[in-house]
Phi, psi and omega in degrees: 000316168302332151280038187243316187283297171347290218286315179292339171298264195344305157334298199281297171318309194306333183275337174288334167304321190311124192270338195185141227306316194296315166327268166329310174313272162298034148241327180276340157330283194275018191261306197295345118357265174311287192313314171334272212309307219295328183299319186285350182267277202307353162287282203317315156289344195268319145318314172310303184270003175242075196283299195299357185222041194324316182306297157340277169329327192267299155342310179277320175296348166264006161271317190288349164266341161298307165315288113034291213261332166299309173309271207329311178304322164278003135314314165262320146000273173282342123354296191276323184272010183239321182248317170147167207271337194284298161350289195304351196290309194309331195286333169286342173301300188329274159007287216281323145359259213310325187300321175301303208297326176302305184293344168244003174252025199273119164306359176278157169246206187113181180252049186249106160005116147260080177246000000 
């Protein structure tokens, strides 16, 4: 998972960097990479550590990530319209930051991977 969030950085800088549509294309290729993995890996942890509430787990994770996915574009959006669209790329690297850093510092235990 943690190359997953890697692959979504790299991505992500790579389109901010990008001069030209073929550039850009293929950097939003490999950030859409990176992003795959990630839903079906974090069910599968949110199942792993809420082993007595399997449903319950699956449920909130697919509100919060429907949700996620509801947000974010009008998020980056408004984002691209108060500091500028080039501005706005970076917040998704952060973003994908922090999603690393929650996954090797996550206070939790269990027998759930960090791949």
């Amino acid at each position: 998972m943690t190359l997953a969030f890697g692959v979504v950085v790299v991505g992500v800088l790579a389109v901010w960097c990008a001069d030209t549509l073929v550039t850009s294309t293929i950097a939003l290729f490999v950030a859409g990479l990176g992003v795959g993995p990630l839903y079906p890996v974090g069910i599968a942890l949110a199942l792993g550590i809420a082993s007595d509430a399997p449903l319950s787990a699956a449920a909130r994770t697919t509100l919060a990530s429907g949700t996620a996915m509801l947000i974010a574009p009008f998020a980056l959006a408004l984002c691209a319209q108060r500091i500028g669209l080039a501005n706005a790329w970076p917040a998704l690297a952060i973003a994908a930051i922090g999603g690393i850093v929650l996954l090797v510092g996550r206070p939790w235990s269990g027998s759930a991977s960090r791949t």
